[in-house]
NUDO-366616 format. One record per residue (C-alpha): residue number from 1; residue in one letter; x, y, z. Coordinates in Angstrom, 2 decimals, always signed. Layout:
! NUDO-366616
n:NUM, res:A, X:X, Y:Y, Z:Z
...
//
This chain:
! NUDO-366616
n:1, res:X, X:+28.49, Y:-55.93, Z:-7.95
n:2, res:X, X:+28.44, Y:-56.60, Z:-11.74
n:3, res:X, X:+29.92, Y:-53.68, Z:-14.31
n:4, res:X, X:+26.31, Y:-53.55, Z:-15.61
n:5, res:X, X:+24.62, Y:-52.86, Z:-12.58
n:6, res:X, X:+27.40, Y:-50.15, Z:-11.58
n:7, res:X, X:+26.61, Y:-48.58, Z:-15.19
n:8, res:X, X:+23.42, Y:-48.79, Z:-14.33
n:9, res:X, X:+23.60, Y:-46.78, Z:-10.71
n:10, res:X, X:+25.90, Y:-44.17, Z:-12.38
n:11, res:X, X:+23.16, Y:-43.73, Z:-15.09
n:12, res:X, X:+20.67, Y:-43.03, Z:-12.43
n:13, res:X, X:+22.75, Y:-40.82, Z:-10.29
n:14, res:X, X:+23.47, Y:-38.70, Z:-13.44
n:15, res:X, X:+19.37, Y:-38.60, Z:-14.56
n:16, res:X, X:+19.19, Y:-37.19, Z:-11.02
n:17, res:X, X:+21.92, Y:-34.63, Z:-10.81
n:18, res:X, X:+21.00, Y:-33.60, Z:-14.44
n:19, res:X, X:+17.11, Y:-33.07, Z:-13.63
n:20, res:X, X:+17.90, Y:-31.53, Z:-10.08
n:21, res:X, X:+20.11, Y:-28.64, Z:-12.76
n:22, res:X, X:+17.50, Y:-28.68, Z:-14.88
n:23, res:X, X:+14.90, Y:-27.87, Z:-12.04
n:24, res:X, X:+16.72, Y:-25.39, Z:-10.68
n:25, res:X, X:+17.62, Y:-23.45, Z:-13.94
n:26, res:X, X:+13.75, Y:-23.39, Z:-14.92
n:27, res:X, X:+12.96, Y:-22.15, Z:-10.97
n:28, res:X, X:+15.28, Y:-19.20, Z:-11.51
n:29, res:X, X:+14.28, Y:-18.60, Z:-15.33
n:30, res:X, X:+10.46, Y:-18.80, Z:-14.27
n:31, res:X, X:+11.65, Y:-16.34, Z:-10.70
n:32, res:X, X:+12.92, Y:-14.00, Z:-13.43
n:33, res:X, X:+10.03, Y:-13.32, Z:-14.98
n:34, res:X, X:+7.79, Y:-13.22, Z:-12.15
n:35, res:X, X:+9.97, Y:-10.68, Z:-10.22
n:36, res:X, X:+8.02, Y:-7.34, Z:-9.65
n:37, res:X, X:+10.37, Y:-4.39, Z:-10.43
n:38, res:X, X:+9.57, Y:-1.52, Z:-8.98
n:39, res:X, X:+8.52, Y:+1.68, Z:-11.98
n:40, res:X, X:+11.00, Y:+4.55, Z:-12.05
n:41, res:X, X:+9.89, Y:+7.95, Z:-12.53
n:42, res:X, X:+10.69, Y:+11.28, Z:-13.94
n:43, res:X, X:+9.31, Y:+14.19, Z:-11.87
n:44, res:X, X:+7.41, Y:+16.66, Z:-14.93
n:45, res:X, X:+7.88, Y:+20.29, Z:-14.39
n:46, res:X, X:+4.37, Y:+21.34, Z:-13.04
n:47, res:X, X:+5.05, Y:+20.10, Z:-9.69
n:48, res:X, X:+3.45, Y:+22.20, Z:-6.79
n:49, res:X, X:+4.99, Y:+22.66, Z:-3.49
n:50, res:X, X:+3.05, Y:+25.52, Z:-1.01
n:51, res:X, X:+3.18, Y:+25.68, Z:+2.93
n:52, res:X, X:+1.27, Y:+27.68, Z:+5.10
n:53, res:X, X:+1.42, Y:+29.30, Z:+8.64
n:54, res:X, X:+0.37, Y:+32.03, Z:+10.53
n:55, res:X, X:+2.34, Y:+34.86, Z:+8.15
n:56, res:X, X:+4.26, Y:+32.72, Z:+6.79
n:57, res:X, X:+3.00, Y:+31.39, Z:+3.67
n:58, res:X, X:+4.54, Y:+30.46, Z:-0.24
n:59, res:X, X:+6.46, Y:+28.01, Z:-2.87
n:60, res:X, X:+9.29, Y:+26.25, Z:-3.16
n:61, res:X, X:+9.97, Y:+26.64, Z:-7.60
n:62, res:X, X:+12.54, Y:+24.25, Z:-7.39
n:63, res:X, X:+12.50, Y:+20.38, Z:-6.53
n:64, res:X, X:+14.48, Y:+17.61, Z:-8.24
n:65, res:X, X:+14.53, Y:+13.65, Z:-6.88
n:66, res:X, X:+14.80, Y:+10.15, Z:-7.79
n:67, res:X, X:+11.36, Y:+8.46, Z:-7.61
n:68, res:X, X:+10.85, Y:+4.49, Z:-7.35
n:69, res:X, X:+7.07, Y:+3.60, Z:-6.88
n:70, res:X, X:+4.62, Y:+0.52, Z:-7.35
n:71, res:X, X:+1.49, Y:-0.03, Z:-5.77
n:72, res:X, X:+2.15, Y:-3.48, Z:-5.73
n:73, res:X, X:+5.90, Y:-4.02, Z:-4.39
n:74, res:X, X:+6.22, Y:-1.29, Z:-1.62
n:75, res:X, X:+9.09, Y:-2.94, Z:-0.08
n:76, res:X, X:+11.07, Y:-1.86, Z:-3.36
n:77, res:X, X:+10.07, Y:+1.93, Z:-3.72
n:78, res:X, X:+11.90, Y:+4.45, Z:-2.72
n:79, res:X, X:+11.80, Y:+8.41, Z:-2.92
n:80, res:X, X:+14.83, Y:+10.46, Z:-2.70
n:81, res:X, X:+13.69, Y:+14.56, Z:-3.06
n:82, res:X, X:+15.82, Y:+17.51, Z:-2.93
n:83, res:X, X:+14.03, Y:+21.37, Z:-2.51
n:84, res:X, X:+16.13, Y:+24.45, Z:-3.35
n:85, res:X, X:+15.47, Y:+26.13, Z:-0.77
n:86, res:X, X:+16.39, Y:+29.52, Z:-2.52
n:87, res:X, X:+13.50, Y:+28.86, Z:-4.75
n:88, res:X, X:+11.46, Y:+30.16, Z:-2.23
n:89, res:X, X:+8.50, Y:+32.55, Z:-3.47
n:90, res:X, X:+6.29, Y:+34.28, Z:-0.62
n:91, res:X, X:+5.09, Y:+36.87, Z:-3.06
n:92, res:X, X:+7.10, Y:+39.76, Z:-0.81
n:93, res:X, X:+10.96, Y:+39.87, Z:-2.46
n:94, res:X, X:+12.12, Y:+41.49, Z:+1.60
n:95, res:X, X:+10.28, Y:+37.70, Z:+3.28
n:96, res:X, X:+12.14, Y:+35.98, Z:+0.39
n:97, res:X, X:+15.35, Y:+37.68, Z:+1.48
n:98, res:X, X:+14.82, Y:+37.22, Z:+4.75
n:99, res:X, X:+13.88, Y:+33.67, Z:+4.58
n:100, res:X, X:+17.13, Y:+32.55, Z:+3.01
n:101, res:X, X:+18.95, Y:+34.64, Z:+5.18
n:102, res:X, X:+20.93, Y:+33.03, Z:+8.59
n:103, res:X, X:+18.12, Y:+34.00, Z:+10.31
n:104, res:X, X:+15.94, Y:+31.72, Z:+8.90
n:105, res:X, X:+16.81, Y:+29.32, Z:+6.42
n:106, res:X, X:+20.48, Y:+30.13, Z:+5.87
n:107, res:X, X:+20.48, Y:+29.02, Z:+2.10
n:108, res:X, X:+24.15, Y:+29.62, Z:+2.01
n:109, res:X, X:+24.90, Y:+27.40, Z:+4.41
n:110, res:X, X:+22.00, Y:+25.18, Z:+4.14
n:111, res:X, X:+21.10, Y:+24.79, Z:+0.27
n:112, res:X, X:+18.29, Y:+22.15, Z:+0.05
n:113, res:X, X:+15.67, Y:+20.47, Z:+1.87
n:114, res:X, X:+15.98, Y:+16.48, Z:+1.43
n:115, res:X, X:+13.80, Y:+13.58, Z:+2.08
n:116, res:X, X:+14.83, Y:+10.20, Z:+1.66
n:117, res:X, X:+12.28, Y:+7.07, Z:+2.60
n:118, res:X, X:+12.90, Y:+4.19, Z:+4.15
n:119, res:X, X:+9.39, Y:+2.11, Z:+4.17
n:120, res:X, X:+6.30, Y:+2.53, Z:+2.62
n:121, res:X, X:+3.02, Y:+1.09, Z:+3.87
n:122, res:X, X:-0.37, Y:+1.16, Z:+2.56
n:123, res:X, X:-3.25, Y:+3.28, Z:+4.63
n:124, res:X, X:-6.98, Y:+4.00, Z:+4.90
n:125, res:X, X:-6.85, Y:+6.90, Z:+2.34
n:126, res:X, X:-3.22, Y:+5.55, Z:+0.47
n:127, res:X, X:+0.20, Y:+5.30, Z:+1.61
n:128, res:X, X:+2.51, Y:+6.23, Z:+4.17
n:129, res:X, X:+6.10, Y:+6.56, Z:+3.40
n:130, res:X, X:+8.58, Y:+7.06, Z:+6.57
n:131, res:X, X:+11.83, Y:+8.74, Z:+6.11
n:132, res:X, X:+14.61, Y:+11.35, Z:+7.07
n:133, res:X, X:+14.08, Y:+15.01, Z:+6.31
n:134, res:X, X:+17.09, Y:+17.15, Z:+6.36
n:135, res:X, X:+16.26, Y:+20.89, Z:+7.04
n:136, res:X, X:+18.55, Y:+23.98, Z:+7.94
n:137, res:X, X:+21.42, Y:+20.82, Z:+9.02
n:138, res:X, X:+19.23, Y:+18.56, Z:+11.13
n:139, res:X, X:+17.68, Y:+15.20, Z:+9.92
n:140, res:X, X:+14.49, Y:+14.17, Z:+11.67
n:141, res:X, X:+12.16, Y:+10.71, Z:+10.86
n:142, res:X, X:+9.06, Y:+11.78, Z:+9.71
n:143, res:X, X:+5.77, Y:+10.02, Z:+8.28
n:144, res:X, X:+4.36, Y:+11.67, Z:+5.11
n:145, res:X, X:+0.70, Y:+10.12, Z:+4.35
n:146, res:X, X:-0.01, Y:+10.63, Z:+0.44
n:147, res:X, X:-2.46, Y:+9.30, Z:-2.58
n:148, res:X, X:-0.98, Y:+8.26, Z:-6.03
n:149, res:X, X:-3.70, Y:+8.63, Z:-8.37
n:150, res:X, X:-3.69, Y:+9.29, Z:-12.43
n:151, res:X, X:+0.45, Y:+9.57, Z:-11.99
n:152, res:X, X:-0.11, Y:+12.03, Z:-10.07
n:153, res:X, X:+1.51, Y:+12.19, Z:-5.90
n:154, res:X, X:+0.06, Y:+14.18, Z:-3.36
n:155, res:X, X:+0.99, Y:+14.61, Z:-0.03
n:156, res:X, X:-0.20, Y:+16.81, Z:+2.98
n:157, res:X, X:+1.89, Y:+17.12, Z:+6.49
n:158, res:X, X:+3.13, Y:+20.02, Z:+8.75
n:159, res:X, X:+6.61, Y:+20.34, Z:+10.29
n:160, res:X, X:+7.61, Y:+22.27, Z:+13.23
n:161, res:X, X:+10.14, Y:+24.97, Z:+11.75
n:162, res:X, X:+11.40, Y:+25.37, Z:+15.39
n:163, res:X, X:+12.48, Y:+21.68, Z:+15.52
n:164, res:X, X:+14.71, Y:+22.49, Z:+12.79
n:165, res:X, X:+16.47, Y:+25.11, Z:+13.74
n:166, res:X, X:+14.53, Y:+27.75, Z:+11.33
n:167, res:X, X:+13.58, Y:+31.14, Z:+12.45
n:168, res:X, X:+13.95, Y:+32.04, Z:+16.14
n:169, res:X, X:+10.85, Y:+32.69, Z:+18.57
n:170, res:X, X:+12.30, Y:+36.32, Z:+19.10
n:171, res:X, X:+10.92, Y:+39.31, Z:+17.41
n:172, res:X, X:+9.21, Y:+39.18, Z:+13.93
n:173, res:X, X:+9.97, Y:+35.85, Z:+14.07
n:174, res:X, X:+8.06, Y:+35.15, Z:+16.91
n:175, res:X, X:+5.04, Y:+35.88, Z:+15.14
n:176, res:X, X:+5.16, Y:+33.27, Z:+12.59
n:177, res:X, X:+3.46, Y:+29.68, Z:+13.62
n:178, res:X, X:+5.98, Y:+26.76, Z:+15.04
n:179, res:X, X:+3.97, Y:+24.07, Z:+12.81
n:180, res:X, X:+3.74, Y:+25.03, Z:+9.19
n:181, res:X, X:+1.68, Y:+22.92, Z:+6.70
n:182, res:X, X:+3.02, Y:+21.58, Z:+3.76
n:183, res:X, X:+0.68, Y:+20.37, Z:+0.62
n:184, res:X, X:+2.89, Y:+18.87, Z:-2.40
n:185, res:X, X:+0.99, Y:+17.80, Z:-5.21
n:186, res:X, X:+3.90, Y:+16.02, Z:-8.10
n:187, res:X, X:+3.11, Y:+14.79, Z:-11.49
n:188, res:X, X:+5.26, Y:+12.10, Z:-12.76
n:189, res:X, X:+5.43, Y:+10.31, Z:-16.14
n:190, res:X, X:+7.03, Y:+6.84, Z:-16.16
n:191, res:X, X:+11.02, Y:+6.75, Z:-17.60
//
């Protein structure tokens, strides 16, 4: 094999290794700019969240949370919500005392109510988003079916109180439903 020809082949090998670099750089530059990110955010202050049962029935004033959300890259949102659960309001100050007493909600003990997701999926009427609640010490999956329309999340689901360890099916207590509905309604404006 003549020099020239060797020149030659290493020319050619180069061209090659130098285009393969370039293709790759503009693949990852173009992958860049074509990666969906999903929008972050911030949780405005007229959030609403009410349940309802037989007599049991009120707010929560107090919710704070990290929220990740697009339509269009659901594998990539996430919510993570915290109530306070002694921001309870039943509109009787002895059920509020009572409800973040040991008896029920132990708020000493037991400060919050968390959710944390772990998929989303679209539905008939919107999404889904499946997760852990945390309640009164125990964590249970649940599925939470909600709309996001004008910025706005809403979300309506029951829980059983009695699968969390709140309230006891003695006395007074007994009175008060096992399933109590939840409807959450949470304006957001983008961070």
């Amino acid at each position: 094999m003549t020099g020239l020809h060797k020149t030659q082949i290493s020319k050619t090998k180069k061209m090659k290794q130098l285009s393969f670099a370039v293709l790759v750089g503009a693949t990852l530059l173009l992958s860049a700019f074509t990666t969906i990110k999903s929008v972050d955010w911030k949780i405005s202050d007229d959030y609403s969240i009410k349940f309802k049962g037989k007599d049991a029935e009120g707010i929560f004033k107090t919710m704070s949370g990290d929220i990740s959300f697009d339509e269009n890259d659901l594998n990539n949102s996430r919510f993570s919500t915290s109530i306070n659960v002694t921001s309870i309001n039943t509109g009787n100050g002895m059920k509020n005392k009572i409800a973040k007493s040991d008896k029920w909600f132990d708020a000493d003990k037991y400060p919050s109510i968390n959710f944390i997701s772990s998929k989303f999926s679209k539905s008939t009427n919107g999404y889904l988003v499946e997760g852990t609640i945390e309640m009164h010490g125990i964590k249970k999956q649940i599925v939470i079916p909600f709309t996001f329309s004008s910025n706005v999340f809403k979300g309506n689901f029951s829980v059983n109180r009695t699968d969390f360890g709140v309230g006891t099916m003695e006395g007074m207590s007994k009175k008060v439903s096992n399933e109590i509905a939840l409807e959450i309604s949470v304006p957001v404006t983008k961070k």
